[in-house]
MARBA-3410 file (N, C-alpha, C, O; in Angstrom, 1 decimal):
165
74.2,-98.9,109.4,74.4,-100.0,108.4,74.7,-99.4,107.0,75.5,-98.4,107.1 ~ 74.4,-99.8,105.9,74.2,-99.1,104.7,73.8,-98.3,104.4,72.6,-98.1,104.6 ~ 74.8,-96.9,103.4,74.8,-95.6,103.1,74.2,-95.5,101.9,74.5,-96.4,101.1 ~ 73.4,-94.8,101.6,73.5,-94.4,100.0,74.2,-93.2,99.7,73.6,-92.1,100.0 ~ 75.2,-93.1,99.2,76.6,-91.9,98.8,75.9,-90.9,97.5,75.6,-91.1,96.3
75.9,-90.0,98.2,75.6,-89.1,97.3,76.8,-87.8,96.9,77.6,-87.4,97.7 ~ 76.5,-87.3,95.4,77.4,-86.4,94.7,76.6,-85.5,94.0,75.5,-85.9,93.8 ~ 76.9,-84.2,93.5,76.5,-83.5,93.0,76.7,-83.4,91.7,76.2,-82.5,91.1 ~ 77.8,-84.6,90.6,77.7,-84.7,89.9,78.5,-86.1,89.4,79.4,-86.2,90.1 ~ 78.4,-87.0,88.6,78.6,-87.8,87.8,80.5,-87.6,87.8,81.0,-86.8,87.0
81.2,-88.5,88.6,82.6,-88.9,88.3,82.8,-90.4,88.1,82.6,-91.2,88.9 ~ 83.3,-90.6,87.0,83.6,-91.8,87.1,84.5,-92.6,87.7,84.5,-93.8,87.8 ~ 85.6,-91.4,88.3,86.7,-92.4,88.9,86.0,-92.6,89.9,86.1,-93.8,90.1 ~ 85.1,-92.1,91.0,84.9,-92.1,92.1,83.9,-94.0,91.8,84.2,-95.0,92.4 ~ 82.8,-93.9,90.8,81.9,-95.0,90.6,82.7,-96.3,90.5,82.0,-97.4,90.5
84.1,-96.4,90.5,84.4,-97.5,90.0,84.6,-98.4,91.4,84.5,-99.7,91.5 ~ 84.8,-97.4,92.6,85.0,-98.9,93.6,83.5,-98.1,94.7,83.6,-98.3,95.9 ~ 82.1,-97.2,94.0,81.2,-97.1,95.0,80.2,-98.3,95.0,79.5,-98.3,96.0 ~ 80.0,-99.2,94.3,79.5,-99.8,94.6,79.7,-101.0,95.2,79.0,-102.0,94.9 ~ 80.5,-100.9,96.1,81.4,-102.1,97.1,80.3,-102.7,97.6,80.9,-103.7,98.1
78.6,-103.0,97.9,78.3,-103.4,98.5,78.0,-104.7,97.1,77.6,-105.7,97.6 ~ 78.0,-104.7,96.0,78.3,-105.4,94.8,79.5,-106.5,95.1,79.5,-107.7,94.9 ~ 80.0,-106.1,95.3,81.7,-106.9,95.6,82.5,-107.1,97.0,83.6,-107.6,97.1 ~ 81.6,-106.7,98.2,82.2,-107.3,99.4,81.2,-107.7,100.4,80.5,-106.9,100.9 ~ 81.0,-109.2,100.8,80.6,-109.6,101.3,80.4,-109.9,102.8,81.4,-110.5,103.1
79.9,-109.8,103.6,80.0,-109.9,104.9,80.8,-111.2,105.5,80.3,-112.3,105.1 ~ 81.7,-111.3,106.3,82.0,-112.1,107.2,80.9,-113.5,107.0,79.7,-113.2,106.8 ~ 81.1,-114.6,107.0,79.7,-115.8,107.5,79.5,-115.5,109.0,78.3,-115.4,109.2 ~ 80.5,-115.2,110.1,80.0,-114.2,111.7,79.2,-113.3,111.4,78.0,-113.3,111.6 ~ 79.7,-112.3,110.8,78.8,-111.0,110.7,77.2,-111.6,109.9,76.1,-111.4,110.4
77.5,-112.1,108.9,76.1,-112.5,108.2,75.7,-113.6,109.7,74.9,-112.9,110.2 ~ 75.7,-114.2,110.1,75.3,-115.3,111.3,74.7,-114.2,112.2,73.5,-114.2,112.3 ~ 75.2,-113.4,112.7,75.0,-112.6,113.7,73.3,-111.8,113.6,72.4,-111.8,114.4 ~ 73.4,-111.3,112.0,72.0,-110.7,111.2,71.1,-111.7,111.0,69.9,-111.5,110.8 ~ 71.8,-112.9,111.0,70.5,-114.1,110.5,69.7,-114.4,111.9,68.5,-114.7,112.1
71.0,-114.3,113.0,70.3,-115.1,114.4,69.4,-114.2,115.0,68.4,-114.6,115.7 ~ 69.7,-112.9,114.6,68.6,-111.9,115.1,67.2,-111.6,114.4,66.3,-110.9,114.9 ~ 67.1,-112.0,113.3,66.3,-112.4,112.7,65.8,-113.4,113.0,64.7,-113.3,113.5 ~ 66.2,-114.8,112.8,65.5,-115.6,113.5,64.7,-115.8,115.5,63.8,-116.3,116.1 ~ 65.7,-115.0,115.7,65.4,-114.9,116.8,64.1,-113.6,117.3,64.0,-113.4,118.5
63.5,-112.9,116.4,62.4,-111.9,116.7,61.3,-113.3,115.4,60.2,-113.7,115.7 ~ 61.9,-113.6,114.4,60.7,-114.3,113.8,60.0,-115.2,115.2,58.8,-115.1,115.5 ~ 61.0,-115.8,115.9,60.8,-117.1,117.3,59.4,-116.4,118.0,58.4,-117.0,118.3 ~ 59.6,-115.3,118.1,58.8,-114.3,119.3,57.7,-113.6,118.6,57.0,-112.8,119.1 ~ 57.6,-113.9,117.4,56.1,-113.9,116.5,55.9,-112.5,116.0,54.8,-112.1,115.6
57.3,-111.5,116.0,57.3,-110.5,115.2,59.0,-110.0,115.1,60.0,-110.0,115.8 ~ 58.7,-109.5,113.5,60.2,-109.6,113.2,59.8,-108.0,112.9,58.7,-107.7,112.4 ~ 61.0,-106.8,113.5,61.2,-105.3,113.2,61.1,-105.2,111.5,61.3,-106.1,110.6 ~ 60.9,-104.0,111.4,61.1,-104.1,109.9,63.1,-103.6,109.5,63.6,-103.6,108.4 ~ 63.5,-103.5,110.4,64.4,-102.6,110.5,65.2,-104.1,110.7,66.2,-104.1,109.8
65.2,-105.2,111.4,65.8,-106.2,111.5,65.9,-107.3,110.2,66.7,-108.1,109.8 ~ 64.5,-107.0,109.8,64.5,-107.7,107.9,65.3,-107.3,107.3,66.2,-108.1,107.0 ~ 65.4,-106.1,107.0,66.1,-105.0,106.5,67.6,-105.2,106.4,68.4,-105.2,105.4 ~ 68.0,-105.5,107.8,69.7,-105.7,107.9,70.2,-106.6,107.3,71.2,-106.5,106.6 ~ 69.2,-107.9,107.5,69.4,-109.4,107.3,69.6,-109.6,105.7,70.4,-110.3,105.2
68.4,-108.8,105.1,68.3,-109.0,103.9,69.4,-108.2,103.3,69.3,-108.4,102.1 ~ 70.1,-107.6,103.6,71.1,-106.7,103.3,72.3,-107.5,103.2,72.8,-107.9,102.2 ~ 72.6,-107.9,104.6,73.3,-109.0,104.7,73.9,-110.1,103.6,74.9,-110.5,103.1 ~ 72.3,-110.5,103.5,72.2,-111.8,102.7,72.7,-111.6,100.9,73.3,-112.4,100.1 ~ 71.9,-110.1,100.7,72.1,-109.9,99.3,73.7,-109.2,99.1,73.9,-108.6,98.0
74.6,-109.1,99.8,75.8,-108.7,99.9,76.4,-110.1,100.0,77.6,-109.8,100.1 ~ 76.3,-111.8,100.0,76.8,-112.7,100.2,77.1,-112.9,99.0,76.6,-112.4,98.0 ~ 78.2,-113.8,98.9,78.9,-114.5,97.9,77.9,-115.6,97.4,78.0,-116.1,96.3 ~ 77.0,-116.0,98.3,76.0,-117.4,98.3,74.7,-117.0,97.4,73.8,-116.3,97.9 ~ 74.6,-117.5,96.1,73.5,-117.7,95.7,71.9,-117.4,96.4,71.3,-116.3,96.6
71.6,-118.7,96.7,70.8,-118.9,97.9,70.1,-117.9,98.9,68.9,-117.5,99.1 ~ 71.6,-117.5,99.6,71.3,-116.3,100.5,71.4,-115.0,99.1,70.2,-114.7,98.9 ~ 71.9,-114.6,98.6,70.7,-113.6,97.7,69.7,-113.6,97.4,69.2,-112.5,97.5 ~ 68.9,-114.7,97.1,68.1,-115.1,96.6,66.9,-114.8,97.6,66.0,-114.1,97.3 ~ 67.0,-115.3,98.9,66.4,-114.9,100.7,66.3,-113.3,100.6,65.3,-112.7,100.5
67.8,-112.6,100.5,67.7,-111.3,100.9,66.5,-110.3,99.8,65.9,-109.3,100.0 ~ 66.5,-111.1,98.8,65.8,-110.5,97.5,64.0,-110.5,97.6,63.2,-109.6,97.2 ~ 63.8,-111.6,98.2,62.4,-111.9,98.7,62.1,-111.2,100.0,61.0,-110.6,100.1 ~ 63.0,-111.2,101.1,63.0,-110.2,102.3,62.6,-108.6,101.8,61.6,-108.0,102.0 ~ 63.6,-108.1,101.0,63.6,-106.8,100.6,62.3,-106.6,99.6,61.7,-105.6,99.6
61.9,-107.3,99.1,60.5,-107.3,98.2,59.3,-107.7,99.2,58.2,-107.2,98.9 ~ 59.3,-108.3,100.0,58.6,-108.0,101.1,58.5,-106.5,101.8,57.5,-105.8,101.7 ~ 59.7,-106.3,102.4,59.8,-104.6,102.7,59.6,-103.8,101.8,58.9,-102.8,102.1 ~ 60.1,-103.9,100.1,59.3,-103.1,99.8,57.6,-102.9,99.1,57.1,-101.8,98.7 ~ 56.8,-104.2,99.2,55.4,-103.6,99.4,54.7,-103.8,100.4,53.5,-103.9,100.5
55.5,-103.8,101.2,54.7,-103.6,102.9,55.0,-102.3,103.1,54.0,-101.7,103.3 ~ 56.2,-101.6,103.0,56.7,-100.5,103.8,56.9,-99.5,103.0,58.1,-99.3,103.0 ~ 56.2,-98.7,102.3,56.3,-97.7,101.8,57.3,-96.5,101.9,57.7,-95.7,101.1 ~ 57.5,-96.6,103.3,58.4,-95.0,103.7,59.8,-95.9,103.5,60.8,-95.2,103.5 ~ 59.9,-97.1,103.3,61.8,-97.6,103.3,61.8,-98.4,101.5,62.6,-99.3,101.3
60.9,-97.9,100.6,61.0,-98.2,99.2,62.0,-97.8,98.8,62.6,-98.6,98.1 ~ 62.5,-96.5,99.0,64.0,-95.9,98.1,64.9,-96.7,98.6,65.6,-97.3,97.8 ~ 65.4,-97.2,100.2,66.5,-97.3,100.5,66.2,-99.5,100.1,67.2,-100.3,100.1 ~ 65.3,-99.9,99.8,65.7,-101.3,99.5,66.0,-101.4,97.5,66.8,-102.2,97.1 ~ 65.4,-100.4,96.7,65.8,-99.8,95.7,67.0,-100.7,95.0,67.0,-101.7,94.3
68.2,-99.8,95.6,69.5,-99.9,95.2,70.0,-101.6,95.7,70.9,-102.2,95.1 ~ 69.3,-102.2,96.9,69.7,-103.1,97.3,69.1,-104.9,96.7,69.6,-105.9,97.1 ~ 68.1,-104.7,95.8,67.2,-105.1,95.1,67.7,-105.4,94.1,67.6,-106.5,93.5 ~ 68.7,-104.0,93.5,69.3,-103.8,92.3,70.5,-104.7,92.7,70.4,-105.7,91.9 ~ 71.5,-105.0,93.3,72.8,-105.4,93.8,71.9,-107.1,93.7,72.3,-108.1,93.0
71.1,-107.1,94.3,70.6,-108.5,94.8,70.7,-109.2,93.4,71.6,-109.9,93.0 ~ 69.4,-108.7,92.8,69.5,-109.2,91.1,70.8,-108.8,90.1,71.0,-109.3,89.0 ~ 71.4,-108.1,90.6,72.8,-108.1,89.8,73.5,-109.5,90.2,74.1,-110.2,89.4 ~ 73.4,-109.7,91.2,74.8,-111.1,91.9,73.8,-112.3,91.5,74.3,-113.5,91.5 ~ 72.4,-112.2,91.3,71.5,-113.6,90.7,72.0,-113.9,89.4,72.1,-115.0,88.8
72.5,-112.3,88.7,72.6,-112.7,87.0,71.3,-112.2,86.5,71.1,-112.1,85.3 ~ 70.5,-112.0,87.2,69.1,-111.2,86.5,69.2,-109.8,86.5,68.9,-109.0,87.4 ~ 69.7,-109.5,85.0,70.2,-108.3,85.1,69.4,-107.3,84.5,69.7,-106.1,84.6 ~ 67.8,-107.8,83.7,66.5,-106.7,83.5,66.4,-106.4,84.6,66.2,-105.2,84.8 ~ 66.4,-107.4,86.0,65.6,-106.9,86.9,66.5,-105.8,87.6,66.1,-104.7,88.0
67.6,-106.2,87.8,68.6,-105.4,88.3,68.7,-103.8,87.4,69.1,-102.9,88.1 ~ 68.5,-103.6,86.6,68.4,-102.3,85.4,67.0,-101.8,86.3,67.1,-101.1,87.3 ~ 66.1,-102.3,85.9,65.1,-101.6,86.3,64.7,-101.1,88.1,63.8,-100.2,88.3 ~ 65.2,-101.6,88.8,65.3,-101.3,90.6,66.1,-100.4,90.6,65.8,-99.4,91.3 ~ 67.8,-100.5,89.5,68.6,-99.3,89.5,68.2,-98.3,88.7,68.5,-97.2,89.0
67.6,-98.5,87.9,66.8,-97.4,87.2,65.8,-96.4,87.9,65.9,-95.1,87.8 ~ 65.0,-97.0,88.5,63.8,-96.4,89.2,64.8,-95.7,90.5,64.2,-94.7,90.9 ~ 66.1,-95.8,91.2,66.5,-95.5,91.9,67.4,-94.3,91.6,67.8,-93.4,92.4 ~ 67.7,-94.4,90.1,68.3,-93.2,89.7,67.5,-91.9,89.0,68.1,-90.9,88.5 ~ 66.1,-92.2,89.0,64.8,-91.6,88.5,64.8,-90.8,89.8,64.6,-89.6,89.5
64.9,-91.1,91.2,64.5,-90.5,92.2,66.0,-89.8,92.7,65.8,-88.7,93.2 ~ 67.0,-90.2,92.8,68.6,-89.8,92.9,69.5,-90.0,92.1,70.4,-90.8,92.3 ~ 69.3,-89.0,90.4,70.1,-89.0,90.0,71.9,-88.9,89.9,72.6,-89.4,89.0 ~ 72.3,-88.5,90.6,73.8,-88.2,91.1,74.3,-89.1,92.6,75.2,-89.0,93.5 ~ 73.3,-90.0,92.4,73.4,-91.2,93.0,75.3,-91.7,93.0,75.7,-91.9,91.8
76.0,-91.9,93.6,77.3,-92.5,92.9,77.5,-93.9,92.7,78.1,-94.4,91.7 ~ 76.6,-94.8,94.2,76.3,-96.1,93.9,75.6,-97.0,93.0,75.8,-98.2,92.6 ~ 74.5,-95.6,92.8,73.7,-96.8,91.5,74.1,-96.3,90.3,73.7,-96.8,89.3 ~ 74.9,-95.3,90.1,75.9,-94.9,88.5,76.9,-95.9,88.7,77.0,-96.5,87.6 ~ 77.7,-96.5,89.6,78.8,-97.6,89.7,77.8,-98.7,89.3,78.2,-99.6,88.5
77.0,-98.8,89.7,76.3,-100.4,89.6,75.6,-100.5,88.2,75.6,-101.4,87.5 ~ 75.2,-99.4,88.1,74.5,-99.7,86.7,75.4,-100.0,85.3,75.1,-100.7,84.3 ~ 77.0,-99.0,85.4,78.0,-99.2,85.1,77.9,-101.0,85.0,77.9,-101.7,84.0 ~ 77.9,-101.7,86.6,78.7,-102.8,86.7,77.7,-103.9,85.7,78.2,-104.8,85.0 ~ 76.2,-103.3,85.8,75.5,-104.0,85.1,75.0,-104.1,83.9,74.2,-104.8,83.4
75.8,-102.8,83.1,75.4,-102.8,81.6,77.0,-103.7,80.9,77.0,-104.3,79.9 ~ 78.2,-103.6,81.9,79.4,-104.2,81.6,78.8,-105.8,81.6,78.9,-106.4,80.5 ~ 78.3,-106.3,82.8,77.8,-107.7,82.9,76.5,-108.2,81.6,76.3,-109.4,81.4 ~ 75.9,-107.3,81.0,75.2,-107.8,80.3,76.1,-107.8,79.0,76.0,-108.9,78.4 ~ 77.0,-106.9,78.4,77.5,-107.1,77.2,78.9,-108.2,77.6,79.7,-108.2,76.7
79.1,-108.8,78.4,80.1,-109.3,78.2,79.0,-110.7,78.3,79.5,-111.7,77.7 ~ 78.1,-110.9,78.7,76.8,-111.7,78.8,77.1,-112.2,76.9,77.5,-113.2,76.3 ~ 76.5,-111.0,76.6,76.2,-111.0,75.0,77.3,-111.3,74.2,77.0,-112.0,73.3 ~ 78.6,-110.9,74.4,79.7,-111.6,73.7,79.9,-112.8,74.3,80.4,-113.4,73.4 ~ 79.8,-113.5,75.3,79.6,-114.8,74.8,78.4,-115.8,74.5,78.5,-117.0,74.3
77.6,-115.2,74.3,76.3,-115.6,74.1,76.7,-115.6,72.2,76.4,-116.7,71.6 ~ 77.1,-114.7,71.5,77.7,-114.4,70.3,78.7,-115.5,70.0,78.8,-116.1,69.0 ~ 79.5,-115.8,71.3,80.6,-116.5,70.8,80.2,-117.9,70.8,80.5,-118.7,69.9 ~ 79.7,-118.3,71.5,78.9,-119.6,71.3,78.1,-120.1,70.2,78.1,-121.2,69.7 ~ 77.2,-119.1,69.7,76.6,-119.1,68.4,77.5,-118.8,67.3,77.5,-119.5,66.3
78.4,-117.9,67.5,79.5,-118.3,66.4,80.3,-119.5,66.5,80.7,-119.8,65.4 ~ 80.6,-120.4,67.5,80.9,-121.0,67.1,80.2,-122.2,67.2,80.9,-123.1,66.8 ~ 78.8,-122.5,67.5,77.9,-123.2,66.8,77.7,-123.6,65.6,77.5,-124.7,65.2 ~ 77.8,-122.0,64.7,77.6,-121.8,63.5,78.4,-122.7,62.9,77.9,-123.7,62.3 ~ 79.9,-122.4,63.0,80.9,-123.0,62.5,81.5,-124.2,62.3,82.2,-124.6,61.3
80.9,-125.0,64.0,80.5,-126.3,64.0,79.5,-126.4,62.5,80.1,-126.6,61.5 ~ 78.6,-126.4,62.6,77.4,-126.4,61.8,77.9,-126.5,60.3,77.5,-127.4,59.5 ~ 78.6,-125.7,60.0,79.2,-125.4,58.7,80.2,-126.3,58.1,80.4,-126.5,56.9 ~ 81.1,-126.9,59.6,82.1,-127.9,59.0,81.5,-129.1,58.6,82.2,-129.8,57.9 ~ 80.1,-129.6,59.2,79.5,-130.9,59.2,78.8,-130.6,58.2,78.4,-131.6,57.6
78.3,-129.3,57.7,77.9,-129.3,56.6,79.0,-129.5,54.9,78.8,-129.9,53.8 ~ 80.1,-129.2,55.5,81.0,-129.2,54.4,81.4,-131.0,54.5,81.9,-131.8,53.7 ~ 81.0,-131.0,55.6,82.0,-132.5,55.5,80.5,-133.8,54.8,80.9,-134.9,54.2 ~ 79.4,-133.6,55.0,78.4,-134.0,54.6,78.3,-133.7,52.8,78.0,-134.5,51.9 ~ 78.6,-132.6,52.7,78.6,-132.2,51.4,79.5,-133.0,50.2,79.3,-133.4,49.0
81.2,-132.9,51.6,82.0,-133.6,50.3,82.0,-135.0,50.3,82.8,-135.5,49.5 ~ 81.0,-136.0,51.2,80.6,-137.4,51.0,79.8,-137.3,50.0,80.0,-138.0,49.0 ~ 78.6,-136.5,49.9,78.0,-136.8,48.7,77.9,-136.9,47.7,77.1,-137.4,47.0 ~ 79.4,-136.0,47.3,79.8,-136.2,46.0,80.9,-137.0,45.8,81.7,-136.7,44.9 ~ 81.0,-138.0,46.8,81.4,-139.0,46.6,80.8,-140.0,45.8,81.5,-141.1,45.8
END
């Protein structure tokens, strides 16, 4: 299933298309396929940890809200049940909350993941993808208050020149 790519040193050309699991989504078959087998071991009163795992992988690689949102609670399940597979839901946790738009939470999963694998290539591309998503976050977050402001300013001007009327 899913690799984590490792390098021995920090390239940026290489970061710009490693974090594909950020930007390509599974098939709705392929993702169906991971859900049915998942549901189908939950049916039988135990689900692998290794079958969560896929699903939720799956799900946090979807275009669909929703289903990130599933794969994000799956993988947070796995990781404080399952201690020996903490590193590898990590990076996937990080992607998950990057595609919510929760992007402290996404810093910090990629953070802790590049604490343990620095020359990581995937979570140097994502973290890339998610300090890009937060300032362009903040310029329009700026541009809206600037032009709030401005609004604000003209009703103040226009208020102003009635009164001295």
């Amino acid at each position: 299933m899913p690799s984590l790519a490792k390098a021995t040193a920090y390239q940026p050309s290489l970061c710009a298309a490693a974090a594909v699991d950020a930007q390509s989504p599974l098939s709705a078959s392929e993702l169906n396929v991971l859900r049915q087998q998942y549901l189908d071991e939950q049916a039988k009163g135990w689900v692998s940890v290794q079958t969560k795992f896929n699903y939720a992988w799956g799900s946090v690689k979807s275009d669909n809200r929703v289903e990130n949102g599933e794969g994000v609670a799956l993988l947070m399940d796995i990781y404080r049940t399952e201690p020996s597979r903490r590193r590898e839901c990590l990076y996937f946790l990080a992607v998950g909350h990057y595609k919510l738009g929760n992007y402290p939470e996404a810093k910090r999963y990629n953070s802790l993941l590049l604490e343990k694998e620095p020359n990581n290539i995937q979570a140097q591309s994502l973290q890339q993808m998610i300090e890009q998503a937060v300032a362009k976050e903040g310029y329009v977050g700026m541009a809206i208050a600037g032009g709030a402001a401005a609004a604000a300013g003209i009703v103040f001007a226009a208020l102003m020149s009635r009164s001295r009327r």
